[in-house]
C-alpha angles and dihedrals in degrees: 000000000000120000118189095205077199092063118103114255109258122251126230112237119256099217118035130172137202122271087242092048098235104093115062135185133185130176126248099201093164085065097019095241148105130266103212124199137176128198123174102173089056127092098009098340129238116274094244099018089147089063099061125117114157144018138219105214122179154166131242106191123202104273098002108134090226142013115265126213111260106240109258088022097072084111113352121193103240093178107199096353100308125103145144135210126179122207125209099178119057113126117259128238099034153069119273127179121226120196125186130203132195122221116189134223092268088053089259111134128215140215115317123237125222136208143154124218135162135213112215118238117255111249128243124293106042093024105147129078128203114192136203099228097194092034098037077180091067100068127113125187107231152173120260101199081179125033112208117264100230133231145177138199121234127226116219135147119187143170147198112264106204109240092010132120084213147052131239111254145185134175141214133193115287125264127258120287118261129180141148123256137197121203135179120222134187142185109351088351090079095065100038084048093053090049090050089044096044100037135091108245142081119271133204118236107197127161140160103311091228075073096073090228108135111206113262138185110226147167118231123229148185088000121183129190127209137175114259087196143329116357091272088048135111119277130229107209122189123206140174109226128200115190116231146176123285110259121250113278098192109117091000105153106238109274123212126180104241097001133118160093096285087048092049093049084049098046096047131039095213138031080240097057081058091053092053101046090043119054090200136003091257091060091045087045091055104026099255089290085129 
């Protein structure tokens, strides 16, 4: 193999589709996210393509020791074949694998389809993002001046042994990580950060992976604000963070940042404004990103 060190890296493709044309991705990289899409009358369709209501999407993540549901698509309604997902929370800065399932109308499940994509890492500064699961709208990209010191409690009972030195123990896994972390935040940011900060719900921390950070669901706690400057300055705001699960996925509704009924009846006067913007209701369904 021959490598030119002068050649441009090579870029990963933002829109990929499945060896067998039915399962599609593209990348959101304003919202650092995937556009997903399934299709099983294209290509050669699916026997029984007809008979499909529903799909099983997931994400297998580099190192993970099994594929996860992709939120929305767990499961997805897929009507007659066709159906969409969005996920707002693959890692960055690497290759993930998405697979996609059919099940048909009697519960039965069909072949499974197969792709790779990759979101790109956000660039230094703002290179951190912290995500509204439940609101993928709600996100902001941000600046952490001072990454949380980690800690973790550990679980140990323990009890006095009569005539012994040492005590009976036993140990469970350790508790969940919690820290405190400090952000900066500028323009619209300040706003979104503050409704992330001062609002009930688990966020998703996610930055570049040379970091070491691993992502993590939390729930944010005690936050303060403060001027970095002038009014129409930056802020500086301060949480205490405690690491959590990820919340279930099974019979979540499909979540997309800035997309829904209420922005569609905003955005177009009649149902047939919309027909004639939207060649089909998976394109409507995902803004025409697939």
């Amino acid at each position: 193999m021959i490598v030119d060190p002068d050649a441009p890296p090579v870029e990963p493709p933002e829109t990929v589709t499945s060896p067998d044309g039915w399962f599609r991705a593209a990348v959101d990289a304003t919202w650092a996210g995937v556009f997903l899409a399934v299709d099983y009358t294209a290509s050669t369709p699916l026997a029984g393509a007809a008979n499909v209501r529903r799909a099983l999407i997931t994400r297998q993540d580099p190192g993970a020791a099994a594929p996860v549901p992709v939120r929305g698509a767990d499961l997805a309604w897929a009507m007659a074949g066709v159906g969409e997902g969005y996920d707002h929370e693959a890692p960055l800065g690497v290759g993930v694998t998405y697979t996609a399932r059919p099940q048909y109308a009697d519960g039965t499940w069909g072949p499974s389809s197969s792709l790779g994509i990759e979101l790109a890492a956000p660039s230094p500064v703002a290179d951190v993002w912290i995500k509204s699961v439940d609101e993928p709208g709600i996100s902001a990209r941000v600046t952490v001046t001072q990454w949380p010191q980690l800690s973790w409690e550990a679980r140990i009972d323990q009890a006095v042994v009569a005539g012994s030195s040492y005590p009976a123990a036993s140990q469970d896994v350790y508790g969940a990580a919690s820290s405190e972390i400090t952000l900066d935040a500028d323009g619209s940011a300040i706003e979104t950060v503050r409704t992330l900060l001062t609002t009930p719900g688990v966020r998703l921390i996610q930055t570049r992976p040379g970091y070491h950070r691993p992502d993590a669901f939390v729930l944010f706690s005690s936050p303060a604000e403060a001027l970095d400057a002038g009014p129409d300055g930056a802020r500086t705001f301060t949480a205490s963070v405690l690491q959590v699960a990820r919340p279930d996925t099974l019979g979540q509704r499909m979540r997309m940042p800035g997309w829904s009924y209420d922005a569609v009846a905003a955005q177009f006067a009649t149902y047939d404004a919309v027909e004639a913007a939207y060649a089909t209701y998976q394109s409507l369904a995902l803004d025409g990103a697939l």
